[in-house]
Backbone as CSV, one residue per row, in Angstrom:
resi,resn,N_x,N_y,N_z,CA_x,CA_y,CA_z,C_x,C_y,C_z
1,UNK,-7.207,3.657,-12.677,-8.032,3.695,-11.491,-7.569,2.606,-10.531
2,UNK,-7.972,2.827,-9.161,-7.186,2.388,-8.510,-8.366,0.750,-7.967
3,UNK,-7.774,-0.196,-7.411,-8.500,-0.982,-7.568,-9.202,-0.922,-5.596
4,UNK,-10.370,-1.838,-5.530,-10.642,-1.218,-4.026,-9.788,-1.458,-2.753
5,UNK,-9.835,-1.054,-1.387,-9.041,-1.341,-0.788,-9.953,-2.867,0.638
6,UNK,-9.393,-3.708,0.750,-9.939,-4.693,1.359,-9.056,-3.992,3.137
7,UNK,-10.596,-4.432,4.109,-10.840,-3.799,5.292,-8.922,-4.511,5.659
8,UNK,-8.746,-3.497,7.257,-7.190,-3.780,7.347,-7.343,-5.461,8.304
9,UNK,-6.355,-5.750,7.719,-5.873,-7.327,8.586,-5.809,-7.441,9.720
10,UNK,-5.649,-6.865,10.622,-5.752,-6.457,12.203,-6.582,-6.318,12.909
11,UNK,-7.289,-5.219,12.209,-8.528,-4.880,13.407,-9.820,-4.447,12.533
12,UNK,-9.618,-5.106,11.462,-10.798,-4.992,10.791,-11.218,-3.444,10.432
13,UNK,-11.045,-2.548,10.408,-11.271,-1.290,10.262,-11.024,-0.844,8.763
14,UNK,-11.798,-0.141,8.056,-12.227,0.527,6.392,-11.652,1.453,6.120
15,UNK,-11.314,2.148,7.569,-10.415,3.890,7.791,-8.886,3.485,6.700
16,UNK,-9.188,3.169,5.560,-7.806,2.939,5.058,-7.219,3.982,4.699
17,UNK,-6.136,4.694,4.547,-5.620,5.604,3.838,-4.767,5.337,2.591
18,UNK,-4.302,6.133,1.864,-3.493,5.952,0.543,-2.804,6.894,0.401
19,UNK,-1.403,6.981,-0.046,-0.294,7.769,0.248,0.537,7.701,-1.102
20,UNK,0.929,8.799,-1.456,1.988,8.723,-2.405,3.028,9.527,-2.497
21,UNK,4.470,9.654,-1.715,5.151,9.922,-1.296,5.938,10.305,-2.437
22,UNK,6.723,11.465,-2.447,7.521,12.118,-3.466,9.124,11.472,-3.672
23,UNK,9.316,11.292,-4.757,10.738,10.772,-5.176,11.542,11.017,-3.919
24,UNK,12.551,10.296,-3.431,13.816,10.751,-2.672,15.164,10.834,-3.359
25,UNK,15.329,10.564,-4.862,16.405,10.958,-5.596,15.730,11.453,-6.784
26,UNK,17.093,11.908,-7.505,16.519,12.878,-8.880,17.036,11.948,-9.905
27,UNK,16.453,12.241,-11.267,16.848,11.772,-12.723,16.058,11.391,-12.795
28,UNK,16.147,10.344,-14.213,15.147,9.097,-14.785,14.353,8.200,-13.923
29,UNK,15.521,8.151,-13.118,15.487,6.530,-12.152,14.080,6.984,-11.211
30,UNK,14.110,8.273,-10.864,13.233,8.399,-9.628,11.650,8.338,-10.005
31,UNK,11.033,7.831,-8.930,10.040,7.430,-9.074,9.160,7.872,-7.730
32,UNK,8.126,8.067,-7.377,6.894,8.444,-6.443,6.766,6.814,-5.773
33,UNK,6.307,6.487,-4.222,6.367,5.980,-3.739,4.589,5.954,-3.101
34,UNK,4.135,4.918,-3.071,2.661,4.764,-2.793,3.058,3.635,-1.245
35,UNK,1.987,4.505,-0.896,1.716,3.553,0.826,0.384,3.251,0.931
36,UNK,0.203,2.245,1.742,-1.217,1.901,2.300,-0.936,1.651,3.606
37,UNK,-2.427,2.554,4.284,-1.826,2.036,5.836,-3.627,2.469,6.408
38,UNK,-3.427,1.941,7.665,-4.727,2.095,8.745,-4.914,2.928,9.393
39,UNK,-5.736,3.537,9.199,-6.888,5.137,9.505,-6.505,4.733,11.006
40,UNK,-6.869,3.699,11.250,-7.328,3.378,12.943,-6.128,2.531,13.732
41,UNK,-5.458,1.592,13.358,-4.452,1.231,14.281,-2.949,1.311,13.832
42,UNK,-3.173,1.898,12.915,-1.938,2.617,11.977,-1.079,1.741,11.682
43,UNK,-1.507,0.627,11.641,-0.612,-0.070,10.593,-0.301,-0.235,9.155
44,UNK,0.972,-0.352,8.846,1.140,-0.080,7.222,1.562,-1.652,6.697
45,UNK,1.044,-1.423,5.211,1.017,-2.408,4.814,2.648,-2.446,3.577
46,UNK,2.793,-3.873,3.451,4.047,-3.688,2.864,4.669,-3.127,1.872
47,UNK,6.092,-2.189,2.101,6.060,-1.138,0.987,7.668,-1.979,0.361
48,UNK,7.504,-1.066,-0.979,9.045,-1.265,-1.796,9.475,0.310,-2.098
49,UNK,10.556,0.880,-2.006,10.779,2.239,-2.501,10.331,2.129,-3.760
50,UNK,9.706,2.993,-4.464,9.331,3.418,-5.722,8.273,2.459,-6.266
51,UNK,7.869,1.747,-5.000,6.856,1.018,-5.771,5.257,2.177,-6.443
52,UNK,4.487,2.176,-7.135,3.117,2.701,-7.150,2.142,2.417,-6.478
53,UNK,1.188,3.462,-6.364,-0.035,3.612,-5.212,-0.591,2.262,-5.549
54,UNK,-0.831,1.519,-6.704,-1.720,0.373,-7.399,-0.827,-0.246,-7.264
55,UNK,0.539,-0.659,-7.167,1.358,-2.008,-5.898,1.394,-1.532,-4.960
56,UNK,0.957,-1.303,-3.835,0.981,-0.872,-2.691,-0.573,-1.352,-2.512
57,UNK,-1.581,-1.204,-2.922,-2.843,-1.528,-2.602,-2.862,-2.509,-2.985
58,UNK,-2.327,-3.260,-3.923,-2.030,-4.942,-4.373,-1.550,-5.771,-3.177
59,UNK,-0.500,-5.318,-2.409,0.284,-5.791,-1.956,-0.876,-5.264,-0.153
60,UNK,-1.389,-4.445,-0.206,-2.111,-4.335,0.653,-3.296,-4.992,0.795
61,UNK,-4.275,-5.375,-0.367,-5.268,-6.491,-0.537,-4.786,-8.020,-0.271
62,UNK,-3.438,-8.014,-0.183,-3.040,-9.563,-0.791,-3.365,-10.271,0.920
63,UNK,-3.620,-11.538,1.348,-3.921,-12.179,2.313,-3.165,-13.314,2.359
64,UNK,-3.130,-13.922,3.405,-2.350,-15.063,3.494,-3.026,-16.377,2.687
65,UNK,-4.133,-16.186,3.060,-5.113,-17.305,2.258,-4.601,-17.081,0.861
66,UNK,-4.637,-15.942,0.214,-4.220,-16.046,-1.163,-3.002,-16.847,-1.695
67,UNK,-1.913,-17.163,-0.809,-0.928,-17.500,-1.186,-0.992,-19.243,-1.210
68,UNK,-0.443,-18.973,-2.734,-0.474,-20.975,-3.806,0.314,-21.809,-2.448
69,UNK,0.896,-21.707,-1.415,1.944,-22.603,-0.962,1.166,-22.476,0.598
């Protein structure tokens, strides 16, 4: 299960969406691609190819405040 999504960094808006985009190569290696992005000012939050929908919403919750440095 997926964990919740925190309002977008920008403009404050809940309209989040969640995306999971189909492999772009074949075999073992390939993997499904998860996005997070804004209902309302359409910004996306940071992606990795083949990352999962649950790193993508990790990486979409994460804040600057969170960071040790």
């Amino acid at each position: 299960m997926s964990a919740p999504l925190a309002p977008c960094p920008f403009c404050g808006s809940n309209r989040i969406e969640r995306r999971l985009f189909p492999p772009t190569t074949e075999g073992p290696a390939a993997r499904q691609t998860g996005m997070v992005s804004c209902g309302s000012c359409r910004v996306v939050g940071p992606t990795q190819t083949g990352q999962s929908l649950d790193e993508a919403i990790e990486r979409w919750n994460m804040r600057a405040s969170d960071s040790p440095f």
